[in-house]
C-alpha positions in Angstrom: 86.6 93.5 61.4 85.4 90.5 62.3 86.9 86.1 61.6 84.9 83.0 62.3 86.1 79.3 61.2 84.5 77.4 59.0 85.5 74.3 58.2 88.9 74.7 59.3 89.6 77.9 57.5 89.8 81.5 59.1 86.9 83.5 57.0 86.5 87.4 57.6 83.6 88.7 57.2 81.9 92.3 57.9 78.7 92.6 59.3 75.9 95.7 59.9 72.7 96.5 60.6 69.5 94.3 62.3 66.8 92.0 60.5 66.7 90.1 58.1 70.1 88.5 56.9 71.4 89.8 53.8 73.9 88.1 52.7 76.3 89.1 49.7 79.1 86.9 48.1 81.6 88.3 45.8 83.2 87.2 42.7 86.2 85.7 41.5 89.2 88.0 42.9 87.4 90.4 44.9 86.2 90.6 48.3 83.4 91.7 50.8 84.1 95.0 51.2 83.6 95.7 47.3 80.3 95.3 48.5 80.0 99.1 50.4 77.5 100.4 48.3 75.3 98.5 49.1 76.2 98.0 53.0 75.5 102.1 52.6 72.0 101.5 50.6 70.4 98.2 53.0 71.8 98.8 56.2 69.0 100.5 57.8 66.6 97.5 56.6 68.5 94.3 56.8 70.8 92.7 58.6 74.1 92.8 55.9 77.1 90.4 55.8 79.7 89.8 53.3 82.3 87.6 53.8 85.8 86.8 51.9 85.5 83.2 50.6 88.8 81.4 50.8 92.0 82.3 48.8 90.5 86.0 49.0 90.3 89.6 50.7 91.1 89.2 54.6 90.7 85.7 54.9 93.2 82.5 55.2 94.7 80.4 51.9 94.3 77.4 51.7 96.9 75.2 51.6 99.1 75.0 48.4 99.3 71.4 46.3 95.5 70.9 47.8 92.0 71.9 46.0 90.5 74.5 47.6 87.5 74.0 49.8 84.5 73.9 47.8 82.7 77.5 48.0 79.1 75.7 48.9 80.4 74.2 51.7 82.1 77.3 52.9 78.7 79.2 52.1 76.8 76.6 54.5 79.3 76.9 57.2 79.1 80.6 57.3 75.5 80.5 57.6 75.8 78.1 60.6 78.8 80.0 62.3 76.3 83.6 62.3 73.1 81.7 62.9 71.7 82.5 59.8 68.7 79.9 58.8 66.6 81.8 56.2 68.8 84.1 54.3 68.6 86.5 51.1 71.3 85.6 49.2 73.1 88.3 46.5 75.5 86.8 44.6 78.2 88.4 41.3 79.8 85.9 38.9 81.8 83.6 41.3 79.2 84.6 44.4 76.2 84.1 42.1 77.4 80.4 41.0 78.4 79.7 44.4 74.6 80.8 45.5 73.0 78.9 42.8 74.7 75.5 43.3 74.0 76.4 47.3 69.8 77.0 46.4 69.9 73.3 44.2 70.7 71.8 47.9 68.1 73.9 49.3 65.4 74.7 46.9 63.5 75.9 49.5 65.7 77.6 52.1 66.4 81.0 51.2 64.2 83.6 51.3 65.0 85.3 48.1 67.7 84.6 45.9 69.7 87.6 43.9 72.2 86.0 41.3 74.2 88.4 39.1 76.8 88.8 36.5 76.2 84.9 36.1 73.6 82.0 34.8 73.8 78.7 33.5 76.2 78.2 30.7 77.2 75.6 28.0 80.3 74.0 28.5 82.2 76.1 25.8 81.5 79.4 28.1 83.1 77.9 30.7 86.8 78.6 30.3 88.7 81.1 32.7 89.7 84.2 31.1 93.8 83.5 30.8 94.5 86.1 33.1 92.5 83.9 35.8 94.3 80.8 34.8 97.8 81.2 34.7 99.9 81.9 37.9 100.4 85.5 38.8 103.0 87.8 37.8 105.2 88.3 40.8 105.9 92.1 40.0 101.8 92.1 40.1 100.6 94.2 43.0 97.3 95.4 42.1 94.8 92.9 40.3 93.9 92.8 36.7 90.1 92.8 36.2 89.9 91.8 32.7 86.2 92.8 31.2 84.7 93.9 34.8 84.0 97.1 34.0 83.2 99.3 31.2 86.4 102.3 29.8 84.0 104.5 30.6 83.7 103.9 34.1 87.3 103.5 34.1 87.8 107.5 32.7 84.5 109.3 34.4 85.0 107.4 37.7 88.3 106.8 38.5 88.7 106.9 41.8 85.9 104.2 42.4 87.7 101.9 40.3 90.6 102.3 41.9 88.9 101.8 45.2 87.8 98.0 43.7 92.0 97.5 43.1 92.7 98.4 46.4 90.4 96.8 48.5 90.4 93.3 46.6 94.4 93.1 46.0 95.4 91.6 49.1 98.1 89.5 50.2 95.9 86.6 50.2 94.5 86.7 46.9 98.0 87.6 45.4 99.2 84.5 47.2 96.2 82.6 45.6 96.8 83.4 42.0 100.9 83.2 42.6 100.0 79.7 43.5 96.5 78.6 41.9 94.3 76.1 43.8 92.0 73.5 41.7 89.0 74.6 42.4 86.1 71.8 43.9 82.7 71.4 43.6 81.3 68.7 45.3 77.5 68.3 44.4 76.3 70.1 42.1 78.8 70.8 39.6 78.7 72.8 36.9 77.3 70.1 34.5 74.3 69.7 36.6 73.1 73.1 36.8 70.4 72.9 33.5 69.2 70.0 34.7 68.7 71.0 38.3 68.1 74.7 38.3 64.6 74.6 37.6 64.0 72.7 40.8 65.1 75.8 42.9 61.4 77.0 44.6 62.8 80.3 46.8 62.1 83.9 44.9 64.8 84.7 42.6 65.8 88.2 40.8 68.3 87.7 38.1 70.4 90.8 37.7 72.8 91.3 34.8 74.8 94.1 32.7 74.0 94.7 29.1 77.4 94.2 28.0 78.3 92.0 30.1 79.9 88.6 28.5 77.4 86.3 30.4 74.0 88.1 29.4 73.5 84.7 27.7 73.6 82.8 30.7 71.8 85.4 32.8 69.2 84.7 30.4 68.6 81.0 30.2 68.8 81.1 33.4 65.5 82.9 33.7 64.6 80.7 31.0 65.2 78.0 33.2 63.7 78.8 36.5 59.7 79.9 35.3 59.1 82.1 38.4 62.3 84.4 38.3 62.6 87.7 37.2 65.0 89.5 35.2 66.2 92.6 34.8 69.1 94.1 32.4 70.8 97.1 33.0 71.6 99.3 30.4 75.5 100.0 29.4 76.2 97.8 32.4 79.1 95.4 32.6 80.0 92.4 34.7 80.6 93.8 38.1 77.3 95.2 37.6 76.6 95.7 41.2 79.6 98.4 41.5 79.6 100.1 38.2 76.3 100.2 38.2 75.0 100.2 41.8 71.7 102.6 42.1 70.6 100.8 39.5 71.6 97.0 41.3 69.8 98.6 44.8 66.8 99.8 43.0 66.4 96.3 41.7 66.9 94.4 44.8 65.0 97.4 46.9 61.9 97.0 44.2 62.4 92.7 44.8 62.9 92.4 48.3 59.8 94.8 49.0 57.2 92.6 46.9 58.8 89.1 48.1 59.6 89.8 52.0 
């Protein structure tokens, strides 16, 4: 296990294999290590890190009564702390916005771009599920995941997704949602992303489930930015990248070969 600070904050991160940096950012309520499948798949080719963003997994809270920092800024300050100037960036939901409003201030930084379970959306898609929203339960001990996954996964492969509770209901996180923070974004913000998307130059794979509630955005997304790809997988939900991960490391395998 490994910490660094960025911008004030104490961020854990995990970190394996040489080469190019690989860099994964997880979504809303989960953490780095929800990442392992594909740590197992890339870590003979790239050089992996995932890191809790604030208010999750292993690292600090911010404190209460204050926004939270915003997640681009974080993003740039990890990259800077693990000398990391030309990254791939994978990103689900939360981790996918965060790397999309991070590739509008760098259009031409990274050297491929992997957004999933997330695109551009219209104002009315915005709204936090309620179960995001509202403070925590305090008899709550293992996270509620809302539309994440499929039942199916749920019944056939159990013990994976109770593997995702586990390793993303942490005492920070629970602290987090006990006590919600505002969230911040700086520049861009949400409102900007249609208008500014298209300006984003580095390669880009856009990976989303078939069921999953932000297909739509995945979608004009790709609409949005002329030389991405897209790809759909099948029965898939939002936490595509863990339901449905030989599928996700194909993808980003098949990507990442014709790009790098």
């Amino acid at each position: 296990m490994a910490w660094v600070e960025v911008n004030g904050t104490d961020i854990h991160y995990v970190e394996r294999g040489a080469g190019q940096p690989l860099v994964f950012l997880h979504g809303m309520s989960s953490c780095a290590e929800a990442w392992f499948q594909q740590f197992e798949a890339f870590s003979g080719t790239y050089r992996l890190i995932a890191y809790d963003s604030v208010n999750h997994g292993h690292s600090a809270n911010s404190p209460r009564g204050e926004p939270e920092p915003d997640r681009v800024d974080e993003l740039e300050g990890v990259l800077g702390a693990l000398n990391i100037e030309r990254p791939v960036l994978a990103g689900n939901s939360m981790g996918a916005m965060t790397l999309l409003r991070w590739a509008i201030r760098h259009p031409t930084t990274a050297a491929a771009l992997i957004p999933s379970g997330m695109g551009v959306r219209d104002a009315a898609g915005a709204t936090l599920a309620r179960w995001m929203s509202e403070p925590l339960d305090h008899e709550v001990l293992l996270l509620p995941v809302g539309d994440s996954f499929t039942e199916r996964f749920r019944k056939e492969q159990s013990q994976l997704f109770e593997r995702y509770l586990r390793l993303r209901s942490t005492a920070t996180r629970i602290e987090a949602l006990r006590d919600p923070r505002t969230p911040t974004a700086h520049f861009p913000d949400r409102a900007e992303l249609a208008e500014l998307v298209p300006k984003i130059a580095s390669p880009m794979q856009i990976v989303v489930g078939e069921v999953d509630r932000l297909r739509p955005a995945a979608e004009r997304l790709h609409e949005l930015v002329p030389h991405s790809r897209l790809d759909v997988i099948a029965g898939a939900p939002h936490n595509v990248y863990y339901e449905a991960a030989d599928e996700y490391n194909r993808i980003v395998r098949t990507f990442l070969a014709h790009v790098l």
